[in-house]
Phi, psi and omega in degrees: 000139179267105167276111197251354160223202149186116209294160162338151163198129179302303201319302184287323194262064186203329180261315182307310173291347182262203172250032164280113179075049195293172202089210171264138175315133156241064187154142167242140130263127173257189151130190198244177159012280151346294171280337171300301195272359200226331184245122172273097194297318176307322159298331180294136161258155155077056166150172158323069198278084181259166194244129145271328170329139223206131166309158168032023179268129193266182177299325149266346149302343185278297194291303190293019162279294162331290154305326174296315199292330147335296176268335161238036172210057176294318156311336144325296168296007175280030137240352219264113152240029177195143207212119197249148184207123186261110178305356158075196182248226199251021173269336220300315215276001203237022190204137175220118177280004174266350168289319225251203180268356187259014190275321175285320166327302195286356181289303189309326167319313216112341175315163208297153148262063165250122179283019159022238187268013201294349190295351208213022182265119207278354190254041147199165190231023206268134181315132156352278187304342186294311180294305163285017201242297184313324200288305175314353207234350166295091162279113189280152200267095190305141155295144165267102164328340191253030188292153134248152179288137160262141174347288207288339188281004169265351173265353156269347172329132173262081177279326165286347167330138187297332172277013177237339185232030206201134159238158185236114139317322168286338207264344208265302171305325175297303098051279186293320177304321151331307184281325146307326169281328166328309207246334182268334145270003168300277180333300176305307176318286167261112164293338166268013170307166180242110183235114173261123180260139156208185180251083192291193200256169186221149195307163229262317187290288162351273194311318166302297158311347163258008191271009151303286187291295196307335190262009149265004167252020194279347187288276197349259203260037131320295177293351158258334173300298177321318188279351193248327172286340158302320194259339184226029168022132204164142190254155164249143206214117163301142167199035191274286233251015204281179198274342188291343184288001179280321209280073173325326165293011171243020173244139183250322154221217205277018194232342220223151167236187204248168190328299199300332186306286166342280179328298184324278178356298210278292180315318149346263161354291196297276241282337195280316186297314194294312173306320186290334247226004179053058152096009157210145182266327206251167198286145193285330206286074182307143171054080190244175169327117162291040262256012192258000173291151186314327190273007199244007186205134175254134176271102216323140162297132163264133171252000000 
C-alpha cells in the first residue's frame, strides 16, 4: 500500500497548528490511547513536548501523522531529537483500524483521512467521504479522568476482539513494514534522534485476564521488536508487569489511566528515560537542518 498523499487529521493539525510549545519541538508521543491517556508531555523534562497519540491509532496511522507533521510543520520539527512511540501491547502488530469498527471512532477523534485498506473493510458499507463526513459530525462523550476503575468495567473488557483472538497475516506483514518506514523517517528527521518504543501499563486484573492470549503473541513480537532495534537502534521499554499496573487509583477503567495515573506514569517514565539518557531525554543538539521539507526529502512509500 502507497501513501501517495497526506491527508489531513484534525487531531495533529490542531496541536501542530497552535501555540502549544510554540516553535519548534524537542520531543513527539505517537501511540493509541494508552499514550493519549498516560503521558503528560509538560512532565517530560528538559524541552517541548507534543502528545499526538491518538484513541484507536494503529501503526500506520502513528507513521502517516508523522508524515502529515513532516510535510506540513517542518519547522516545528528543526530541533525535534526524541520520538517516543507507544506499541499497545503485544497484539498490536496483528491489528489494523481501518479494517476494523473502530475507524469512524478514530475519525470522530480527529485522526488522519487516509482511507488506508477501509475499501475491504467488511463492518461498514458506507463510501469513504461518507464515512468522514458522518465521523466529523460525531461528539465522542469526554471521560472523567478522575475517575477509578471498577470490577465491572474489567467485565466490560472486549477480552475476545478479533485482533486478540484471529490472526491476520497481512495486516501483521504490512504492520512491520510500516513500522520500519516509521523509523527509518524518524532517522531522516534526525539522524541522532533518541526513539523510545514502549508498552505502558494497564490495570493488574485486566492484564491477568489477558494473560493467556497476550503471552501467545509476546515471542512474536519481541522477535519483531528485536529485529527493528538491530537495524534502527531505540530503546525499549516494558511496563505490561511493572508493580504501578498494581495500584487501582491511578486507573479510571481497566485499560487507561487516570489523571492521577498519568502524573505517576509520566514521573516514572522521566526518571526511567533520565537514567538511560545520563540526566536528560532531549539531545543538546540543537536547530539542526529542517531536512523534512519537500524539496529537501523524499518520503518513503508503504509497498
Amino acid at each position: 500500500m502507497c501513501v501517495k498523499q497526506t491527508p489531513s487529521g484534525k487531531h495533529a493539525r490542531s496541536i501542530m497548528g497552535s501555540g502549544e510549545c510554540y516553535g519548534s519541538i524537542d520531543g513527539m508521543i505517537l501511540g493509541i490511547s494508552h499514550a493519549e491517556c498516560g503521558i503528560i508531555p509538560e512532565q517530560l523534562s528538559g524541552g517541548c513536548f507534543v502528545n499526538l497519540a491518538l484513541s484507536s491509532q494503529d501503526i500506520y496511522y502513528n507513521y502517516a501523522t508523522l508524515r502529515y507533521c513532516c510535510v506540513h510543520h517542518a519547522e516545528r520539527l528543526r530541533r525535534m531529537s526524541v520520538l517516543m512511540l507507544d506499541l499497545f501491547d503485544y497484539t498490536y502488530f496483528n491489528y489494523d483500524v481501518s479494517l476494523s469498527r473502530d475507524i469512524k471512532n478514530y475519525l470522530s477523534y480527529g485522526g488522519i483521512e487516509d482511507p488506508h485498506n477501509y475499501p475491504a473493510n467488511k463492518n461498514f458499507s458506507l463510501p469513504w467521504d461518507e464515512l468522514v463526513r458522518q465521523a466529523q459530525s460525531f461528539q465522542p462523550v469526554p471521560q472523567n479522568r478522575n475517575r477509578v476503575v471498577k470490577d465491572t468495567d474489567i467485565d466490560r473488557f472486549p477480552f475476545s476482539s478479533s485482533p486478540r483472538t484471529k490472526r491476520f497475516d497481512a495486516t501483521i506483514q504490512e504492520n512491520i513494514a510500516v513500522f520500519h518506514e516509521l523509523l527509518k523517517l524518524a532517522r531522516q528527521i534526525n539522524p541522532s534522534m533518541r526513539i523510545i518504543c514502549l508498552v505502558l501499563p494497564r490495570f493488574c486484573k485486566t492484564r491477568e485476564r489477558l494473560a493467556g492470549v497476550l503471552d501467545s503473541w509476546r515471542g512474536e513480537y519481541l522477535d519483531i521488536i528485536r529485529d527493528a532495534q538491530e537495524r534502527y537502534g531505540f530503546e525499549f521499554l516494558d511496563y505490561t508487569d511493572h508493580m504501578i499496573s498494581t495500584r487501582r487509583e491511578l486507573y479510571y477503567d481497566s485499560a487507561h489511566l487516570n489523571a492521577a495515573g498519568a502524573a505517576a506514569f509520566t514521573d516514572l517514565l522521566r526518571a526511567d528515560l533520565n537514567r538511560l539518557y545520563g540526566g536528560g531525554i532531549v539531545s543538546t543538539l540543537h536547530d539542526m537542518t529542517p531536512i523534512c521539507r519537500s524539496a529537501a526529502i523524499v518520503l518513503p512509500r508503504i509497498i
